[in-house]
NUTIZA-201987 format. One record per residue (C-alpha): residue in one letter; x, y, z. Coordinates in steps of 0.05 Angstrom, whole numbers, padded with zeros to 5 digits, always signed. Example, Ala and Ser with C-alpha at 12.3 -4.5 7.8 and 13.67 -1.06 7.14 Angstrom:
2
a+00246-00090+00156 s+00273-00021+00143 
This chain:
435
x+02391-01152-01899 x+02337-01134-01846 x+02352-01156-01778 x+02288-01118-01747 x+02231-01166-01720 x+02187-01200-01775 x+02109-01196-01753 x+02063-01255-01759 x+01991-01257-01758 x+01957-01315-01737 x+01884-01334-01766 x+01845-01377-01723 x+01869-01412-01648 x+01836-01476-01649 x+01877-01538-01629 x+01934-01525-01684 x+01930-01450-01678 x+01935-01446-01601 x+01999-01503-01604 x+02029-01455-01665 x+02022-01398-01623 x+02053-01442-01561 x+02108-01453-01601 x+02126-01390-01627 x+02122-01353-01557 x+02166-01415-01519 x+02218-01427-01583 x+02221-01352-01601 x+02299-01356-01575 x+02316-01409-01619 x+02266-01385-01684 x+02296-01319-01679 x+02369-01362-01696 x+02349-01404-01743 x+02312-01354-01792 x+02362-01296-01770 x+02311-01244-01734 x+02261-01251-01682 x+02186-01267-01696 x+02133-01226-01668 x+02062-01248-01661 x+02024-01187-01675 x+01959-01216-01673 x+01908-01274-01671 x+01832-01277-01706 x+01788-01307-01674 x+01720-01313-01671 x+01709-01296-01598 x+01762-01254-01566 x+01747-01266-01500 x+01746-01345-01492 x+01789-01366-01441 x+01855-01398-01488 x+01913-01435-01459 x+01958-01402-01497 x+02021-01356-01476 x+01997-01289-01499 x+01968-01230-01478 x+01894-01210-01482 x+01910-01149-01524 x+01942-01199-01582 x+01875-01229-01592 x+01829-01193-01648 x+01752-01211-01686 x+01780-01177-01744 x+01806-01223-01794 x+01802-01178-01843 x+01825-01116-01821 x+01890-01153-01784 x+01917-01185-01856 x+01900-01108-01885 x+01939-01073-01839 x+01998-01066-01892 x+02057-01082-01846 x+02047-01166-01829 x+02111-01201-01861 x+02070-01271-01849 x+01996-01292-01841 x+01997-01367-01823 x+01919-01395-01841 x+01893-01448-01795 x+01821-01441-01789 x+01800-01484-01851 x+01746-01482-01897 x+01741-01446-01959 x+01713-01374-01933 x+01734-01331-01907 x+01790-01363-01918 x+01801-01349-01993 x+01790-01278-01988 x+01837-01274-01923 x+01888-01307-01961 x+01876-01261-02029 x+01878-01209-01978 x+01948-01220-01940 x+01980-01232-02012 x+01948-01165-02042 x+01974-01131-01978 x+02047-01162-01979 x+02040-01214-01935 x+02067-01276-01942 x+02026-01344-01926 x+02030-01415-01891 x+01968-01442-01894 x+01954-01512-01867 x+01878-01515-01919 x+01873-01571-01947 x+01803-01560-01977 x+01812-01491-02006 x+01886-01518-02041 x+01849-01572-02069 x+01787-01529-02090 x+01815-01469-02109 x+01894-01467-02100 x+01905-01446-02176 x+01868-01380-02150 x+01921-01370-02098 x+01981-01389-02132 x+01966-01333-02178 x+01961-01285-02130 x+02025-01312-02088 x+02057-01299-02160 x+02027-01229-02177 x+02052-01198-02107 x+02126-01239-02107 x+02103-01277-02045 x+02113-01346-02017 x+02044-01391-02003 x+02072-01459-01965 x+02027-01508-01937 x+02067-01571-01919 x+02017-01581-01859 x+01953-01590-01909 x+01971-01664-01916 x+02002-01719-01872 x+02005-01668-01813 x+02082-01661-01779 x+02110-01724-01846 x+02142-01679-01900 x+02113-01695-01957 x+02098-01636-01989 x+02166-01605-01999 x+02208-01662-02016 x+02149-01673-02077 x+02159-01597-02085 x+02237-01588-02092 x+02277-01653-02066 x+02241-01699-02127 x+02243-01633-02178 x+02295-01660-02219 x+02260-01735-02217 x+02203-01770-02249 x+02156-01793-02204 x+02115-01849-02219 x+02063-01861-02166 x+02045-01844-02099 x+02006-01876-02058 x+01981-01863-01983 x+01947-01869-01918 x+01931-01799-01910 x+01875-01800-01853 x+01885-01822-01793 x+01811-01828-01769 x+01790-01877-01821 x+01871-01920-01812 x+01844-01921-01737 x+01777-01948-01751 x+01801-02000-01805 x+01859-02021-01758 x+01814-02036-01693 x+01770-02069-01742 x+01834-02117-01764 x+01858-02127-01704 x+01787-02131-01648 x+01742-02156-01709 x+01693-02094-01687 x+01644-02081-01741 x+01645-02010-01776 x+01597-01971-01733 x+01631-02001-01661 x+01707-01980-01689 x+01676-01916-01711 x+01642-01893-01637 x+01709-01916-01604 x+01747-01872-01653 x+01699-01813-01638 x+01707-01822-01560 x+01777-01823-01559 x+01792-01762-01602 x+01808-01783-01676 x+01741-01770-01697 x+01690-01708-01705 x+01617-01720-01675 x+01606-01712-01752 x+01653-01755-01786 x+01630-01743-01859 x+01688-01713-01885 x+01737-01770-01852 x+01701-01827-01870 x+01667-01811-01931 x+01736-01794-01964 x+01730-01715-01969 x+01786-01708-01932 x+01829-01754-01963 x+01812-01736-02034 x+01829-01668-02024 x+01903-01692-02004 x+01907-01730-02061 x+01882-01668-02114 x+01955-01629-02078 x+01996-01702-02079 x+01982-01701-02151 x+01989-01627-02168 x+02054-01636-02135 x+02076-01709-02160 x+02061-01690-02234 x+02062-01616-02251 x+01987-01621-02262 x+01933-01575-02227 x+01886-01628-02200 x+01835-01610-02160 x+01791-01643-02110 x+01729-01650-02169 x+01775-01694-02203 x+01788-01753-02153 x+01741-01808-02153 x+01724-01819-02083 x+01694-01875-02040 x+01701-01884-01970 x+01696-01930-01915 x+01618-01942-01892 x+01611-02009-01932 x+01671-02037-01909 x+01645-02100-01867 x+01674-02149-01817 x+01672-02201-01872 x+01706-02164-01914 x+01768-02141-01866 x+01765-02218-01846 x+01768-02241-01922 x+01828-02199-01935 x+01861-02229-01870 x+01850-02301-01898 x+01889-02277-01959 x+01944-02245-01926 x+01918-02167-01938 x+01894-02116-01896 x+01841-02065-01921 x+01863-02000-01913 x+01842-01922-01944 x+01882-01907-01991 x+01887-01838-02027 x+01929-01875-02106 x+01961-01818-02155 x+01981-01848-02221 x+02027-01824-02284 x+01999-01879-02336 x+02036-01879-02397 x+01988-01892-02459 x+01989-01891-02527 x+01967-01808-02531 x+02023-01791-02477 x+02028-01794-02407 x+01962-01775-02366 x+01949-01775-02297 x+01903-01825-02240 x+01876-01804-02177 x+01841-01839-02133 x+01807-01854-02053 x+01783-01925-02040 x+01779-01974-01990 x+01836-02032-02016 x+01860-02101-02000 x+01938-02092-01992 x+01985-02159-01983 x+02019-02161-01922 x+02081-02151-01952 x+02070-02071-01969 x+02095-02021-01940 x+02033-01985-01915 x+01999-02048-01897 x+02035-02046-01827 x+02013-01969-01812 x+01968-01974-01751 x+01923-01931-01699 x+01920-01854-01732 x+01987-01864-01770 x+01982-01832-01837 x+02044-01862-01888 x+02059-01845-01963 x+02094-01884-02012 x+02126-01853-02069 x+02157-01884-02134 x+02203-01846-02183 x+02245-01859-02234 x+02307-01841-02206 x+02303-01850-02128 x+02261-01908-02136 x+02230-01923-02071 x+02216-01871-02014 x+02168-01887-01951 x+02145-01822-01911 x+02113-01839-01839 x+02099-01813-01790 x+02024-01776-01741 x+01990-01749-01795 x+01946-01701-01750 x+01930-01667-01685 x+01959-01599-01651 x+02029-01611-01647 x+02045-01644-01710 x+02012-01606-01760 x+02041-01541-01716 x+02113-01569-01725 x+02100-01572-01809 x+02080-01502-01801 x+02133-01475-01763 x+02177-01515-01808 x+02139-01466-01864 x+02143-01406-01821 x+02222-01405-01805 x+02231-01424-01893 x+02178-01361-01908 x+02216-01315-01856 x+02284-01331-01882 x+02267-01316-01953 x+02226-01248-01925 x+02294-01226-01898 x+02329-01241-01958 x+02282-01207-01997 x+02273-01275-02044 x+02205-01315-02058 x+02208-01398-02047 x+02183-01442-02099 x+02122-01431-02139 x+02070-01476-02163 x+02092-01515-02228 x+02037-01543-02274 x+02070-01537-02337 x+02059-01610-02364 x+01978-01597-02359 x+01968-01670-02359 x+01906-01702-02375 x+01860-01731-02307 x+01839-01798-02332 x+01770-01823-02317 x+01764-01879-02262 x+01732-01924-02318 x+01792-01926-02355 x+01837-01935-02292 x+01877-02014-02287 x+01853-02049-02228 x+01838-02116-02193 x+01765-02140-02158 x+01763-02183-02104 x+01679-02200-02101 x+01639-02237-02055 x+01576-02268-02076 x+01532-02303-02050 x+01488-02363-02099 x+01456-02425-02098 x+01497-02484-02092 x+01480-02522-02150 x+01505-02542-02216 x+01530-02502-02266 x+01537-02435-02219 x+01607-02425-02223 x+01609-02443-02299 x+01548-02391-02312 x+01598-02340-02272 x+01655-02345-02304 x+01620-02338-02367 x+01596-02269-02345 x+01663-02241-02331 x+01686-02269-02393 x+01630-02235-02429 x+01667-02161-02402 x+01731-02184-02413 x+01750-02190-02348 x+01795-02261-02330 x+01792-02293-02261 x+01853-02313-02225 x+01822-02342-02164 x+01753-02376-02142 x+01740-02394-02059 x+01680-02428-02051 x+01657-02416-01974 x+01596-02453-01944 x+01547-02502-01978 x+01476-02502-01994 x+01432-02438-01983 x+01491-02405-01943 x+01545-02423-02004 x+01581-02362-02030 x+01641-02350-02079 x+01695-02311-02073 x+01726-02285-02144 x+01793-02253-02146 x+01796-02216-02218 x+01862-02207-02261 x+01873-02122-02270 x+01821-02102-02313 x+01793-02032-02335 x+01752-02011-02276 x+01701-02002-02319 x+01692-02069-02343 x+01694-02092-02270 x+01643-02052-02252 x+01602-02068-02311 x+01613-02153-02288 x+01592-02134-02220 x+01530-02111-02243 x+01512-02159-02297 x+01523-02204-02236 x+01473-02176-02198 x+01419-02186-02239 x+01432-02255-02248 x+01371-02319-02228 x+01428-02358-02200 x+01462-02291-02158 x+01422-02277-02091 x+01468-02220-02070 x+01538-02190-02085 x+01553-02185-02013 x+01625-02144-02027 x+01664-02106-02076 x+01730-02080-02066 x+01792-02063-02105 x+01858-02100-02094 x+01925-02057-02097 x+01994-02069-02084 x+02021-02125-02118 x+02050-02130-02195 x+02046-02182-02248 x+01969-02198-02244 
């Protein structure tokens, strides 16, 4: 067994990077027992080497070339933190091709292009671990990975950004509109100057294409979750859910549905009306949570910060000291498993519930020529609020689970309706059973 110090390169010192490397130079004593031989950082890619860094290294460490540092031939581990698809991809291809193991904490290239880099992990006898590319420091990952590989799991379902839980949470609790919750999330730190990817659901969708691939041996890829994020969610429609007892909340849904061709596979990101009563619907501030259902195990709740420096530094780490071990013992840590190639089921054909708001005229016969319209796409109500009277008068439909696609096709039938001045809100309701 090799006892002699086990190099790691280090790609990118950003705000996980620079806490990895923290880490590494102020635990060494303690890494070096736990894995059984010291760790030596032989060098950090960046883009500019000579940024001032508060980071415990010397100036020599730091290097511009990416490349040329994962092709030197004799780096045990390249750990991946700058993000993005390139360079990336090819640094990763390259590490692998060059003997290197990887912990990567990419999220977007997993869930773009991980069956690319599984291959290679496989073709060079490799590990490739990335238990920080979702739910930051909560493991997630590797209990999906190898606890639950003798279970069935069933669902699982998650709060998996922290920026939008943040925004949707002050909007609960102030009764801030979207935009207000949004600027307060940006000035304190949870979100980018350009929130796109947060808000819009990129960033959650791409968890949920590696929460799937995980969950049900199926490669799933980011292309394959229907997405929608947060920007319609209004005031009214976070103080409709309160009347109701539910909170809205982002949630990132992966589904094994059982149908008459075999079992296929769900995956989802959508704003959703949770009852009070579930488990995520108490996760607050930048708190990311994941549910998980199996056959077996039944229940399991993960929670915990789901981003920032020091969290998503202590899931890799945790990666680092499993890689290093099994480079010393001259093994390779579990692979990636599709082998039940599952079919990804269209979001039409996905079960769900509606709750709608729309606003009419008050008058006779509205909620009769209503119903009739949903009945038309055979979708059944199981609740009508009427709030207001006269020009301000609006309805409030809560739908039995229904193909989303017939939902969707009532909601706009609605809309071009004489008697329908506006549907003011649509949003899906999760969480409970038996409707």
């Amino acid at each position: 067994m090799r006892t002699a110090a086990l190099r790691v390169a280090l790609l990118g010192c950003g705000v996980v990077g620079s806490e990895v490397a923290r880490l590494l130079t102020a635990q060494a004593d303690d890494l070096a027992a736990r894995v059984g031989a010291p760790l030596h950082l032989a060098g950090i890619a960046v883009r500019r080497a000579d940024r001032a860094r508060d980071v415990p290294v010397g100036a020599s460490v730091f290097t511009t070339d990416a490349a040329g540092l994962v092709g030197r031939g004799d780096i045990d581990v390249v750990i991946e933190v700058i993000g993005g698809v390139e360079p990336a991809r090819e640094l990763i291809l390259s590490a692998l091709e060059h003997g290197s193991s990887v912990v990567t904490a990419n999220k977007a290239l997993l869930a773009e292009d991980g069956g690319t880099l599984f291959a290679a992990a496989e073709k060079a006898n490799r590990d490739l671990y990335f238990e920080a590319a979702v739910a930051g420091a909560i493991p997630i990952l590797r209990p999906l990975r190898e606890s639950l590989a003798g279970d069935r799991v069933t669902r699982v379902i998650g709060i998996v950004n922290g920026t939008t839980n943040y925004i949707l949470d002050r909007m609960t609790s102030s009764g801030a509109g979207f935009a207000e919750s949004l600027e307060e999330a940006q000035a304190l730190g949870y979100a980018e100057a350009d929130p796109t990817a947060d808000v819009d659901g990129f960033d959650a969708a791409a968890k949920a294409a590696i929460l799937a691939s995980l969950a049900f041996h199926t490669r799933v890829t980011a292309g394959d979750v229907h997405r929608e994020g947060i920007g319609e969610v209004t005031s009214a429609d976070v103080t409709s859910a309160s009347q109701m007892g539910r909170v809205v909340k982002l949630v990132a849904i992966c589904d094994l549905v059982e149908g008459e061709g075999g079992p296929s596979v769900s995956v989802r990101v959508h704003p959703a009306m949770l009852p009070l009563s579930h488990p995520l619907a108490n996760v607050r501030g930048a708190y990311n949570a994941v549910f998980v259902e199996s056959e077996a195990a039944g229940q399991l709740m993960f929670y915990g910060p789901g981003a920032g420096g020091a969290p998503t530094a202590s899931a890799v780490l945790g990666d680092l000291v499993t890689v290093a071990r099994n480079r010393l013992q001259d093994v390779r840590g579990v692979g990636e498993s599709t082998y039940a190639r599952l079919e990804i089921r269209p979001i039409g054909d996905t079960l769900t519930r509606y709750h709608v708001a729309i606003d009419v005229d008050d008058k006779v016969g509205v909620l009769a020529a209503l119903a009739q319209t949903f009945a038309e796409h055979g979708v059944s109500i199981q609740t009508v609020r009427q709030e207001g009277r006269g020009r301000d008068a609006a309805l409030v439909v809560m739908t039995h689970t229904a193909p989303d696609s017939a939902l969707a096709a009532t909601v706009e039938s609605l809309r071009s309706m004489d008697i329908v001045r506006e549907v003011t809100s649509v949003m899906r309701v999760e969480g409970e059973t038996g409707s």
